[in-house]
Structure formats: C-alpha cells, structure tokens
C-alpha positions as CSV (number, residue, x, y, z in Angstrom):
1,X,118.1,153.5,62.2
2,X,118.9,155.5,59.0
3,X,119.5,159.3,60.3
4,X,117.4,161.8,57.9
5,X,119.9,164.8,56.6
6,X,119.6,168.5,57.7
7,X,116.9,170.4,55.9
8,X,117.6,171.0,52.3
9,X,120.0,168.1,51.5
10,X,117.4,165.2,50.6
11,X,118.9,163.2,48.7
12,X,117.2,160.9,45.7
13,X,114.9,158.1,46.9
14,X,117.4,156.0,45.1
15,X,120.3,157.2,47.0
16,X,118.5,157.2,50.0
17,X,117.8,153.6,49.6
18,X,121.1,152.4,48.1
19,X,122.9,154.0,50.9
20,X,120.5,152.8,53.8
21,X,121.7,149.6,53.5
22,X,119.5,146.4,54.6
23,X,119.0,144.7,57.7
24,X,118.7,141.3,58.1
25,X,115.2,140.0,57.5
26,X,115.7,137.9,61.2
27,X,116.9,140.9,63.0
28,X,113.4,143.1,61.2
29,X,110.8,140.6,62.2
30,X,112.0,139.3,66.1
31,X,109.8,142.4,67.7
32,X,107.0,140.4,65.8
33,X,107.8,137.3,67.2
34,X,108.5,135.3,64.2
35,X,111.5,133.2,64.2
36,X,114.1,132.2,61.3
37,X,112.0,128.7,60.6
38,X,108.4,130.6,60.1
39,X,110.4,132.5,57.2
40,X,111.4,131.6,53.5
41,X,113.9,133.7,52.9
42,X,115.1,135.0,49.8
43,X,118.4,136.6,50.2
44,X,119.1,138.1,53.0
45,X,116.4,141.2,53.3
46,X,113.7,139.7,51.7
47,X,111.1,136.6,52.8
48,X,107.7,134.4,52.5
49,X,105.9,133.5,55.4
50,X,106.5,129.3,55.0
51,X,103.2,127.7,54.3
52,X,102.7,126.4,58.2
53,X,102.9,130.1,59.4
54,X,100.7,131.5,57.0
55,X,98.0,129.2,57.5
56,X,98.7,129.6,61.5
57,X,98.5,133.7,61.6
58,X,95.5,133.4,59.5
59,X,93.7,131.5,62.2
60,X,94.8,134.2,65.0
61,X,94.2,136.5,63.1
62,X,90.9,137.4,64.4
63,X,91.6,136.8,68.1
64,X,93.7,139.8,68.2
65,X,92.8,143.3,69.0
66,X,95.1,144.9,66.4
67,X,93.8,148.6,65.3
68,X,93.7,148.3,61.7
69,X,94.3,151.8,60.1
70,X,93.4,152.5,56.6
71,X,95.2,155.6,54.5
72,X,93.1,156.6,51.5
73,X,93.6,160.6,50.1
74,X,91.7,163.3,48.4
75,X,91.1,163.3,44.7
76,X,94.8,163.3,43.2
77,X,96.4,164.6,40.8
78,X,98.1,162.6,38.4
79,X,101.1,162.9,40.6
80,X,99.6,161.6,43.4
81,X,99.8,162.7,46.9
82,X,101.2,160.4,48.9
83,X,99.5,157.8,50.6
84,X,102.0,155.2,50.1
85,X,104.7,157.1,51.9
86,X,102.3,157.9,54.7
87,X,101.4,154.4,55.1
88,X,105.1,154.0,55.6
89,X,105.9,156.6,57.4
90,X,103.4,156.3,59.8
91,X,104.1,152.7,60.8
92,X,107.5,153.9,61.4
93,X,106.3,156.6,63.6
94,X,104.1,154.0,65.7
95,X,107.5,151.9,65.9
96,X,109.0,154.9,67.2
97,X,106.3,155.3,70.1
98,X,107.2,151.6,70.7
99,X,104.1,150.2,69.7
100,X,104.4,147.4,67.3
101,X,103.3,148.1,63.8
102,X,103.7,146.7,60.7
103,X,102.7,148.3,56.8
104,X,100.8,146.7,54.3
105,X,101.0,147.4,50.6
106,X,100.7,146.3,47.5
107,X,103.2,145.0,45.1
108,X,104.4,147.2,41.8
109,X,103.5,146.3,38.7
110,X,106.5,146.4,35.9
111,X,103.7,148.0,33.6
112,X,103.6,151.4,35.6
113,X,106.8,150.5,36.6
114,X,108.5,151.0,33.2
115,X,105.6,153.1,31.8
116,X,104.3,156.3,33.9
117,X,105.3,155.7,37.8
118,X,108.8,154.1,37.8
119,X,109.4,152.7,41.1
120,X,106.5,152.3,43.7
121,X,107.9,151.3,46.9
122,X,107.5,154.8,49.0
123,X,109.9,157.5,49.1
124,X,112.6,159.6,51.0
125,X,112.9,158.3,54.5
126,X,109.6,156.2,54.2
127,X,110.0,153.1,51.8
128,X,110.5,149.6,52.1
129,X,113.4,147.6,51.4
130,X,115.4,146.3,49.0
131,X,113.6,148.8,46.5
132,X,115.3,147.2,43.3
133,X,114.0,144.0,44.5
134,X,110.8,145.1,45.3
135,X,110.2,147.2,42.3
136,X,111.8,144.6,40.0
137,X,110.5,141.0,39.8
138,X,110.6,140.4,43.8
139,X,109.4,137.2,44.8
140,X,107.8,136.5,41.4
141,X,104.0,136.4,42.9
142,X,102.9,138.9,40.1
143,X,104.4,136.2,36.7
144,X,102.9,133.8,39.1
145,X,99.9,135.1,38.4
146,X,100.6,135.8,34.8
147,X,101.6,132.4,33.8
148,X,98.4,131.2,35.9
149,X,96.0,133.7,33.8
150,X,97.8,132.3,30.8
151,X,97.1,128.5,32.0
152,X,93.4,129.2,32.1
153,X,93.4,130.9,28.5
154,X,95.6,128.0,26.7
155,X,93.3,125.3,28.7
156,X,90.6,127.3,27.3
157,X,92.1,127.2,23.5
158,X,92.5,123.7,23.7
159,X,89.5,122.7,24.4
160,X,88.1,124.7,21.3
161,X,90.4,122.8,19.4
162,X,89.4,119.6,20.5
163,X,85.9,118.6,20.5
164,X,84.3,121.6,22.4
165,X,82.2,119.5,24.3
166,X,81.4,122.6,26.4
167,X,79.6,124.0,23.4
168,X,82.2,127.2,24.2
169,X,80.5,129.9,21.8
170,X,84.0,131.2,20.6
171,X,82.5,134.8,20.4
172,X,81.1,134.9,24.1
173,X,85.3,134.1,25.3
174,X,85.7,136.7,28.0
175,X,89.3,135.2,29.2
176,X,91.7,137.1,27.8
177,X,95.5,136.8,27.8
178,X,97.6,138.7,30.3
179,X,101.0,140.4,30.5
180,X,102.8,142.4,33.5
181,X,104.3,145.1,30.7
182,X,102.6,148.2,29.3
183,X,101.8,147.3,25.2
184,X,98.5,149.0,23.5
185,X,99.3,146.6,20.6
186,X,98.0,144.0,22.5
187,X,94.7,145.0,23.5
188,X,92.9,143.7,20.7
189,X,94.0,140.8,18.7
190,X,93.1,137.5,16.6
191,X,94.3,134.2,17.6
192,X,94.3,131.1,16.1
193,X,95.7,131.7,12.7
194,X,97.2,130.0,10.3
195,X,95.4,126.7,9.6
196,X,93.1,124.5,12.4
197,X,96.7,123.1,13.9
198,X,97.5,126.4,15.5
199,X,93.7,126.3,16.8
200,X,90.3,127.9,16.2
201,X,90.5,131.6,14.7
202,X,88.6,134.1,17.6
203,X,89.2,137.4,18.8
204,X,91.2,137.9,22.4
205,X,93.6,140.4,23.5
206,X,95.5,140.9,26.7
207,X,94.9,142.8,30.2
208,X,98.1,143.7,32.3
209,X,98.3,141.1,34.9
210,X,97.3,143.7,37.5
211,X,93.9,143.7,35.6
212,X,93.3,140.1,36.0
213,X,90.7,138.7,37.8
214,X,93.0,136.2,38.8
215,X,94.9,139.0,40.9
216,X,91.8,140.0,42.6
217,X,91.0,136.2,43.3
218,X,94.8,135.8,44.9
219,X,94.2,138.8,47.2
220,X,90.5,138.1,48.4
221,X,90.8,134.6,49.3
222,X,92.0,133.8,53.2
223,X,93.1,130.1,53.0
224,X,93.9,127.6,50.2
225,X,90.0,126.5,50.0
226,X,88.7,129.8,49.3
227,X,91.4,130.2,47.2
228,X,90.9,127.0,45.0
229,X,86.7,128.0,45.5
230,X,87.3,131.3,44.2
231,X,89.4,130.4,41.3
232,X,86.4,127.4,40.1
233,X,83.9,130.2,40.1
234,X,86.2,131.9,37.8
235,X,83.7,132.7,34.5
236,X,85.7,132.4,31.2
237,X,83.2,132.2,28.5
238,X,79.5,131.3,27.8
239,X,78.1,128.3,25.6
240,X,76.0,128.1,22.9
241,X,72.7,128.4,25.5
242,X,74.2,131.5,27.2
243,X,75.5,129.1,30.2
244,X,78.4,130.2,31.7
245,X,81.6,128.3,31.4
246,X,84.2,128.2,34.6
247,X,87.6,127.1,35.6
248,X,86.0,124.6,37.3
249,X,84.3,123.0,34.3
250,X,87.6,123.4,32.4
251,X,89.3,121.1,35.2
252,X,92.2,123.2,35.8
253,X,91.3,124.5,39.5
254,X,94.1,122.5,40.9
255,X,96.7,123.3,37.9
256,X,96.0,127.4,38.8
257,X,96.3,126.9,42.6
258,X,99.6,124.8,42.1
259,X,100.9,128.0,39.9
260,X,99.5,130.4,42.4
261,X,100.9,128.4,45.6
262,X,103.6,130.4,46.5
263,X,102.9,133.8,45.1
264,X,100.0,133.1,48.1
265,X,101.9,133.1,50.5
266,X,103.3,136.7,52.3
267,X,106.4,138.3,51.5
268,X,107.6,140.3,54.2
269,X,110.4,143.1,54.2
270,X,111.6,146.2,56.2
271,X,111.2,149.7,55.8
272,X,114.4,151.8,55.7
273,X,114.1,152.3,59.7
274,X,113.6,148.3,59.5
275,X,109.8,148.6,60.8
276,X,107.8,145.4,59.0
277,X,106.1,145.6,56.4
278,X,104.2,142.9,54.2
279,X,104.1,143.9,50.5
280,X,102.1,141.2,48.6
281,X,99.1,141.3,46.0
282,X,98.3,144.1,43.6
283,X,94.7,144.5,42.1
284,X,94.1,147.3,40.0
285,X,91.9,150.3,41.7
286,X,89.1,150.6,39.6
287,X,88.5,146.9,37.6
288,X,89.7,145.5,40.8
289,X,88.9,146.3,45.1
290,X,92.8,147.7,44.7
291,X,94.1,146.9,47.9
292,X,97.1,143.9,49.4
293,X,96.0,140.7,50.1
294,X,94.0,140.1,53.1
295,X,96.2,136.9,54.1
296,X,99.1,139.8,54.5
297,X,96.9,142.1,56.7
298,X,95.2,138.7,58.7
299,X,99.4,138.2,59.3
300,X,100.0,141.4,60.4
301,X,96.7,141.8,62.5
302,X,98.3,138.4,64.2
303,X,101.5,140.0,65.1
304,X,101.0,143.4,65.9
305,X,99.1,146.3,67.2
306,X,98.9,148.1,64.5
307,X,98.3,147.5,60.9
308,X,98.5,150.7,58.4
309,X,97.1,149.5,55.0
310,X,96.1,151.3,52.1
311,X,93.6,151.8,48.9
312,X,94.3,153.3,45.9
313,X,93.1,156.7,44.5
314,X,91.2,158.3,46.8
315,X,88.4,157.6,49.5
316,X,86.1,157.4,46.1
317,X,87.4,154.2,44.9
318,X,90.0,153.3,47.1
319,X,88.3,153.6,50.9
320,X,85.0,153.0,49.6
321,X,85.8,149.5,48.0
322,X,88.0,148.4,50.9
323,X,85.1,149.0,53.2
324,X,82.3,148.1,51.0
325,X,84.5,145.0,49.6
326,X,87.7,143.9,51.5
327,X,86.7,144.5,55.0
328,X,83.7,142.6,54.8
329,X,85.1,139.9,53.0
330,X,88.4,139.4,55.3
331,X,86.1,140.1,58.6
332,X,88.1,143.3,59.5
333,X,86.5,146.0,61.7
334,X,88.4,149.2,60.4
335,X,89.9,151.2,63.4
336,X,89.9,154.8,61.7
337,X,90.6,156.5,57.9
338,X,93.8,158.4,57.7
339,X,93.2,161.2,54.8
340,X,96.1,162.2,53.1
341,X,96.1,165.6,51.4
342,X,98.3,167.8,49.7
343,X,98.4,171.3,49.3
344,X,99.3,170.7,45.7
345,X,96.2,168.6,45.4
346,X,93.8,171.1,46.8
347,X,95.6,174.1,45.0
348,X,94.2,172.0,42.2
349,X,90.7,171.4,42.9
350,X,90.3,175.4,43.9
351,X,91.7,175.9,40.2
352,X,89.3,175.3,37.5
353,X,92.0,173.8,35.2
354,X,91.9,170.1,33.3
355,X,93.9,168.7,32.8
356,X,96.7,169.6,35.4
357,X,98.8,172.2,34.6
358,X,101.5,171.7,37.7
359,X,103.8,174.6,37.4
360,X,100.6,176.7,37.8
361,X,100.5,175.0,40.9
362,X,104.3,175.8,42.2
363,X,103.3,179.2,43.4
364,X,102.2,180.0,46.8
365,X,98.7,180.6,46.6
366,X,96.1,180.0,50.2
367,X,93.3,181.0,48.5
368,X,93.5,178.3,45.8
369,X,94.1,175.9,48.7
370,X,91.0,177.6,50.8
371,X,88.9,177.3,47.3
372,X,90.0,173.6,47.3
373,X,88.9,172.9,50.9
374,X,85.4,171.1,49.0
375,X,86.9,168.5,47.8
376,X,88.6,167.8,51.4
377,X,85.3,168.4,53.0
378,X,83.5,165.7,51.3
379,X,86.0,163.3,51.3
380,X,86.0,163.3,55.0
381,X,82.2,163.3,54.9
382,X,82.4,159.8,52.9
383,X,84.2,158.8,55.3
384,X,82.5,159.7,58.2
385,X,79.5,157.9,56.6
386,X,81.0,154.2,57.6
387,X,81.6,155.3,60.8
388,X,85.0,155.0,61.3
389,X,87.3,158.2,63.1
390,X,89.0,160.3,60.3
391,X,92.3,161.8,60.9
392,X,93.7,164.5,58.0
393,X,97.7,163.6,56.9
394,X,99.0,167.0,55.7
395,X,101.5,165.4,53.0
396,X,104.2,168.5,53.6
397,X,106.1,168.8,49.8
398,X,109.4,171.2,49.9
399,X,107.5,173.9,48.1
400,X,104.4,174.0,50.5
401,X,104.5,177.3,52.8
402,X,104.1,177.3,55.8
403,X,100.1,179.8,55.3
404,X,99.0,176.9,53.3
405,X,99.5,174.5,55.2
406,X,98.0,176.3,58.3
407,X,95.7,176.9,56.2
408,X,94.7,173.0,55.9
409,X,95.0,172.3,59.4
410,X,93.0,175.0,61.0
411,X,90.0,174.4,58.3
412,X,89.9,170.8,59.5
413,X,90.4,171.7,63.4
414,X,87.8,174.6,63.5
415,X,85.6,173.7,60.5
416,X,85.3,170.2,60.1
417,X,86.3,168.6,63.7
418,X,88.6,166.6,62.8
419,X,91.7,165.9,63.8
420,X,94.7,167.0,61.3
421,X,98.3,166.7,61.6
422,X,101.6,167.9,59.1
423,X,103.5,164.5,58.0
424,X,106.9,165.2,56.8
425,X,108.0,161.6,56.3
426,X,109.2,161.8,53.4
427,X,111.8,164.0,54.8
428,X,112.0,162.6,58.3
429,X,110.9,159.1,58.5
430,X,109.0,157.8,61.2
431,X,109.9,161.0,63.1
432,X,108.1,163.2,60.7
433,X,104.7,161.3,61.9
434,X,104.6,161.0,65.2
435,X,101.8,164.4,65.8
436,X,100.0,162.1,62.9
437,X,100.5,158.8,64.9
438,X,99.4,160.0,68.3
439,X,96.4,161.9,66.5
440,X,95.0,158.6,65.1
441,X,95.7,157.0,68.2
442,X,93.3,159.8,70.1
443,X,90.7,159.7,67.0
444,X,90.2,156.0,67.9
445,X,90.6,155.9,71.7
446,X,87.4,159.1,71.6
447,X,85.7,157.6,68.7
448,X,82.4,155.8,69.7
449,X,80.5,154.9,67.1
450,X,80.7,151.7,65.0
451,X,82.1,150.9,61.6
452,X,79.6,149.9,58.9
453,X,79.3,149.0,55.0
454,X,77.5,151.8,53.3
455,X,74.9,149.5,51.6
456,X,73.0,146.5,53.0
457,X,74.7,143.0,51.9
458,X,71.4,141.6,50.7
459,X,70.6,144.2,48.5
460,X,70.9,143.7,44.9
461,X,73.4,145.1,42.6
462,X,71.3,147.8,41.3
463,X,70.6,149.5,44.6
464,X,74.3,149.0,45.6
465,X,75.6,151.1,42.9
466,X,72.9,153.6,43.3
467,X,73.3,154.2,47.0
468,X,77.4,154.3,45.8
469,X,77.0,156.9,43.6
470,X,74.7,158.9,45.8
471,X,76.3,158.7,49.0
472,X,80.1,158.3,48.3
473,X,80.1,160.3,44.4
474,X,77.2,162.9,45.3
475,X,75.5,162.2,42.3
476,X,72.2,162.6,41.6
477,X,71.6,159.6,39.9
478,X,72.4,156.9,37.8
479,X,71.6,156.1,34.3
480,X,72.0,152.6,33.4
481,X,72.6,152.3,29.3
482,X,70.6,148.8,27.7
483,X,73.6,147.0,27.5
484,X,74.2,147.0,31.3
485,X,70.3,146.4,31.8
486,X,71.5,143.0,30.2
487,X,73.8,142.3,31.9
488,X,72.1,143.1,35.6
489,X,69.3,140.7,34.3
490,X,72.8,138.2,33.2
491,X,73.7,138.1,36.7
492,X,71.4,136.0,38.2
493,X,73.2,133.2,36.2
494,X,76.1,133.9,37.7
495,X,74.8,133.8,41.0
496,X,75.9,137.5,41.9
497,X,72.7,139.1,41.5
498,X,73.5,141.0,45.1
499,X,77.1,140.3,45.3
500,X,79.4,144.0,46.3
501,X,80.1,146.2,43.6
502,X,83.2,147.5,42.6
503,X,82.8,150.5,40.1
504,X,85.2,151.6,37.8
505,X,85.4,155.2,36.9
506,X,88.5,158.0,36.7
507,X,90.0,158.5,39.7
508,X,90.5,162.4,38.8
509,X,87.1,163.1,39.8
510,X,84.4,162.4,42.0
511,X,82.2,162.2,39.1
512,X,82.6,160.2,36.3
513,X,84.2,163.1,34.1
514,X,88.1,163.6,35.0
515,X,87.4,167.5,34.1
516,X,85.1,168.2,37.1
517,X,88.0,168.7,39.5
518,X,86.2,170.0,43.3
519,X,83.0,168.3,44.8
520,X,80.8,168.3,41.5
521,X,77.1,168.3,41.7
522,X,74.1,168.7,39.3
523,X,74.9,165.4,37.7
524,X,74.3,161.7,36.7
525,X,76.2,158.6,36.7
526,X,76.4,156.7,33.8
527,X,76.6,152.7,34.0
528,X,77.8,151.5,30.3
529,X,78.5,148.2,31.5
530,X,78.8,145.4,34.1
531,X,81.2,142.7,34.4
532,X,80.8,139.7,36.6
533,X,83.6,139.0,38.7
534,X,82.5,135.4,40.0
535,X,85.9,134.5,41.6
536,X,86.0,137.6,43.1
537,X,82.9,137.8,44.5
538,X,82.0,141.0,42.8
539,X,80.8,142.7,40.3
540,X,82.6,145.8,38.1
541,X,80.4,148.5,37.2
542,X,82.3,150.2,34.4
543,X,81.1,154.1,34.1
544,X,83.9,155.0,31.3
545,X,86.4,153.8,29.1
546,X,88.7,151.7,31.2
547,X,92.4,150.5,30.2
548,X,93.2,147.5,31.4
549,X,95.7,147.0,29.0
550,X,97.4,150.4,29.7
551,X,100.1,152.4,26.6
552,X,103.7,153.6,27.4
553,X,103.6,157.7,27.9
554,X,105.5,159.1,25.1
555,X,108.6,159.3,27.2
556,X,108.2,155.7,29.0
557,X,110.0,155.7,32.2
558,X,111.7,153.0,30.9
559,X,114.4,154.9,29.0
560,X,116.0,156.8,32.0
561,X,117.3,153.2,33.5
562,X,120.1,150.9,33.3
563,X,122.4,148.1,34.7
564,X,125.7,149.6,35.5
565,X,128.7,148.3,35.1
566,X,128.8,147.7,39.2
567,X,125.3,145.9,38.4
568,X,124.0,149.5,40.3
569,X,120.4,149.5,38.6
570,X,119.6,153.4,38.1
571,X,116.6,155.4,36.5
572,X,114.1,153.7,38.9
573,X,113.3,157.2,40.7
C-alpha cells in the first residue's frame, strides 16, 4: 500500500502516480475472485474482462446483494469539486474496513484531456492506475467507438451516392461525424465536394466522440442483444415522407457491433492502494445519462459488496439521470447518494459573482460558506426525493480552515439531518475516508424507505420534463418554444413518445442560466429543442446552447506536455 507523506509534502498527482508503482493486475483482482483466465490482459496493470466472464457476471449480477453507492456533488464550479476522487477514495476506505469494494468510472476523453481538464483519473492518494494509460488511449474502447460512429456516417454517404433507395432527404441527415479531439472548426461543415465521385454535396459536421449517441448506446446496453437492438434503433436521417431512417435499415448493425466488440467488454485496473476499479464508457453529462457502463457496475455488483459509481456535474444532471435513466434501465436499486461538497464551491454560491472569480475564493470566509449552505440544502432535498439515504462528503482542499469546514458539518448534522463527514483522500487515501465510509454504511443500515424514479415510466415526455424541472431544478415552469412542440408531436414516430428524458442544460446552475449561482427561484425553463435518442432509449431535452463539439481554451492543456527522452510523459497534471 502506497504510504501518504506527512502533512504539507503532497506531492504532484503525477509524481504520486509515477512513483506508486503498479501492481500486478492478478494480484489486484484475487480478493474479487477472478482468476488470470477470466482476464485479457493488456500489459501487466491493465485488463478486459474476456468475453465468457463478462457475459457470466452480467447474469449474477442481480443475485447479489451488493450496496450500490452513487457520488454526485453540489453545483461546481468550473474546477470541480471532487467526486471522482471521492469515488476513489472511498472504495479504498471500504477496502480498508475489509469489505470488498470495487470503483466505477468513466473513461477520459482526449478532447478535455488535451483541452480544459488534462488528466481525469482521480488525484493525490485516490486515483486509479496506470494514469498515462488510462488518460491516454487505454484500451482503445473510446476510437472504437469513433471509427464505429464513422462506419454508420460513411455507410450513410454511400448510400446517397448510390441510388438512395431509402429516399434519404439529404437535408433531414442528423448523423454526424465524430472525433475524440477538441476542434471548433469542425462543428459545421460541407461534404461531398468536388464533383458526384467524391459523393453528394450536404451539410454535416462532427460531435466529439463522447457526444455520440453511439457512446450512450455502448454504455446502456447489458448484453450483446441489447447491444446490437440498441444500435438498429439508432435514427440517422429522415426520408423524403418524414420516415425515419436507422442503422438497421442501413444494414450495418452487425458491422458497428463487430467494431464495438471489444470496447464492450470491462477494463478493469487498480487504484494506487490496488483496490478494483472498472473504468469503462464515457457519455457526456448533459447530451448523454453521463455515467460508466452498466455491464462494468453489473461486474462489480457480481463480485463485491460494494460498488461506488458516479454521475457527472452535480445531483441536477448527474444523480437525477442516473436514477431517472441508468438505474432503471440496468435494474439497480441505489443503496444511498454520497454528496460531495466543497467549501470552495459553497464560498461560491454565497458570493453573487459569475463567472467565477477563484482567488476571491482563497480567503477564509464562513459566512460566504454559511450564505452558500442553499445550494447544499436543495441538493440534498433532490435527493431525498428518490428516496435513497444521503450522506454529505466534505472534499477538505489545503486552503479550507478548519471554521469552515465545521461550519459544513454541523449545518448538515443539526440542520438538515443528515449524516456528513470530512474526506481528505486526496491527501490520505483510503484512510482519509473511513468517518465517510462508516457514515454511508449507517445511512443505509437506518435508512427505511425505498428508492424510486421521480416520474412515472408511462408518462409522456412532456410531463417527464415538467415534473424534472419542478422537482429536481425548482422551477416554476417550462416553456416549450414551437420548434420543440414539433418535435414532441415527431416523437411518436420514433416510438419514444414516453421514453426517459435526459435534459441538457449548464451544469453551473440549477437553472438554465450559468449566472444564477445559489438555489434560484422565480423562474421558467426553457425547452428550445428535443432530440430523439432511439438507441438510447431517451430523449435530450436541450434548454441552451450545447457543445458537443467542444473549442481548445486559449491556453489548451495540451501545450504543458511531452515525451521525455526516458519516454516519461509529463504535463498531464
């Protein structure tokens, strides 16, 4: 186990990890009960789940009595506030207690990769290993998914070059191209130029891969069938009657699934203390549900007592669409919410600043944090809502004193009843968690109430977004513009006239403007448009302008790494 320094002396996550060395991926999953032939291994620290074992774990998967944790947050700041190292931190701290855990998480993209984020892979003494690997290529499941996306949208061309016989109306294409790299150039282009051998002129552009349906497809199926089902639903374009065109009727099901085949299956790593932890899939948070694949957390709740997964952005978006979406859909009953806050976060919300100014943050300040504590509050109440036990993670930065973060905890003892502990993982490791990991197991042994969606499965889509925005957003309504009114009647076509919805608006806000920082009120919801995501299962309510085809920052993170001449890879954190 990799010893955390004295107090002060943290080194870089990048240090941390070079210098913690790996252990043998055999050695991390025996307290699983996996053995060397249920494992694909690639190199030594890194493997898939073979094809036999995936299929196998998914079966027990619902036999098992695992306690499925999920860690969402408050509304972050562009920084975020940790939920990834909480996730891993707090598996490491049920390791610690001797109860078999593993973490579930998504896979980083190379667009935020080399754009905003760098690496994505945890931090301090709480990430998963090899983190060069991991941030960096890995196992290739996300070009997998690229060069399928592409297959669909070159099958697509061709048959517009041909004879059409789909009647494909070339300006109803809603397929675009797809790239795992950060270019705004892209977003909207022409293809087809250059005389009728290079095709037939339209207009396309491309989505990071991240974005892609496909992505969302890859993480909500549970088996191979659902898999190849999901991807034949898949909706590309609409012909000359309005009829919508699939995958299916383009006869390249088979084709995608053989691309997608091994980016399917689980890859499975160690955190630094050499706890498990699957890292596969990653949907975007707001186009997409924006959570890891449900065949890695069927695997996990197969082989161990506890799962701790995760949603992105805060219990808004993230929580909200793994309950309302994923945990439905993968027939997971939720064991409790862990809420990770920060006092940077809530310092924040009790400013009234936008956008964030963080070294007006740096100073000790309770009262900003105590002027924050609404935003806390009706996170917590969200969650409380689906009836699952809510525990508050106190995400402890260097900075934080120790008045604020009393501050946090007794508000959410004395005020809100909940139980809240400080996490210092990120300094610690699994040590810095175990107050958090004995707190969640006492929310869930008390708790006795039942999880539940928020809305009714049979209701239609316009209800579902309503009772979203009202019970999880606190608005007062929602305004649909006459664009999406076409498209709710469009959905019947589609058959997803009451499928989930998954709505997509900025994360900065629990509103759908990222300058009303707190627990806004007094205020509508705006529905410009609605997507059908018929592979998915879903459909995307977009509130606001959405990037799925994100820019590099003016200073990409890019340009701070390099190969050394050791092959050392540096500038990722």
């Amino acid at each position: 186990m990799t010893t955390p320094p004295a107090e002060g002396s943290i080194p870089s996550d990048a240090e941390i990890a070079r210098n913690a060395g790996t252990r043998p991926i055999e050695e991390v999953v025996d307290p699983l009960g996996l053995e060397p032939a249920d494992l694909e291994n690639y190199g030594e620290s890194v493997a898939k789940l073979t094809p036999e074992t995936t299929d196998r774990l998914v079966d027990r998967a619902g036999q098992s009595e695992t306690r499925y944790v999920l860690v969402t947050g408050v509304t972050p700041t562009p920084r975020g506030e940790g939920k990834t190292v909480t996730n891993i931190g707090l598996a490491q701290a049920f390791d610690r207690l001797e109860k078999t855990a593993v973490s579930t998480i998504r896979e980083p993209s190379l667009g935020p990769v080399f754009g905003l984020k760098g690496g994505a892979a945890g931090g301090g003494y709480s990430q998963v290993l090899p983190m060069e690997d991991i941030n960096l290529h890995f196992t290739g499941d996300i070009h997998a998914v690229t060069a399928a996306h592409n297959l669909i949208a070159s099958t697509l061309d061709n048959h517009l070059h041909g004879d059409n016989e789909l009647d494909v109306d070339v300006t109803e294409v809603v397929w675009p191209r797809a790239l795992d790299v950060n270019d705004r150039a892209l977003r909207e282009l022409v293809v087809g130029l250059g005389g009728s051998i290079n095709g037939r002129p339209r207009e396309d552009g491309f989505v990071l891969t991240a974005a892609s349906e496909l992505m969302a497809v890859l993480c909500l199926a549970d088996d191979i069938t659902d898999l190849k089902e999901r991807i034949g639903r898949i909706v590309v374009a609409y012909d000359g009657d309005g009829e919508s065109i699939t995958v299916d009727d383009l006869e390249v099901t088979g084709a995608v699934a053989v691309v997608l085949a091994d980016a399917f299956r689980p890859n499975i790593v160690g955190t630094i203390e050499g706890t498990p932890a699957f890292v596969h899939g990653g949907p975007f948070a707001n186009i997409a549900h924006g959570t890891n694949s449900i065949v890695a957390d069927h695997a996990g709740g197969a082989l161990a007592d506890y799962v701790i997964t995760e949603g992105g952005f805060g219990s808004d978006l993230g929580a909200e669409k793994f309950f309302d979406i994923v945990a439905p859909a993968a027939d997971i009953e939720p064991a409790a919410a862990t809420l990770v806050v920060s006092v940077r976060a809530l310092k924040y919300h009790g400013k009234d600043m936008w956008p964030v100014e963080f070294d007006a943050l740096e100073a000790p300040d309770v009262d900003a944090v105590e002027n924050g504590f609404e935003n806390l509050d009706r996170h917590v109440s969200v969650l409380r809502k689906y009836g699952v036990p809510v525990v508050v993670a106190v995400n402890r930065f260097p900075d934080d004193t120790d008045d604020e973060v009393d501050a946090i905890l007794e508000h959410c003892r004395a005020d809100l009843d909940v139980r809240a502990a400080e996490s210092t993982v990120y300094q610690d490791g699994g040590g810095g968690g175990i107050e958090l990991a004995e707190a969640v197991d006492a929310a869930i042994d008390d708790h006795d109430g039942e999880f539940e969606p928020i809305y009714d499965s049979a209701a239609p889509v316009e209800e579902k977004i309503e009772t979203v925005a009202h019970e999880v957003y606190g608005a007062d309504g929602v305004t649909f513009t006459d664009d999406a009114r076409e498209d709710l009647e469009q959905l019947e076509t589609v058959d997803l006239e009451t499928a989930p919805v998954c709505l997509s608006k900025t994360p900065y806000s629990f509103s759908d403007d990222p300058s009303k920082n707190g627990a806004p009120t007094g205020w509508e919801l705006t529905v410009r448009e609605l997507r059908p995501a018929a592979g998915a299962g879903f459909v995307v309510a977009l509130t606001g302008d959405v990037l799925t085809m994100p820019g590099l920052p003016d200073e990409p993170a890019a340009v701070g790494m390099d190969l050394e001449d050791d092959w050392t890879v540096t500038g990722l954190f």
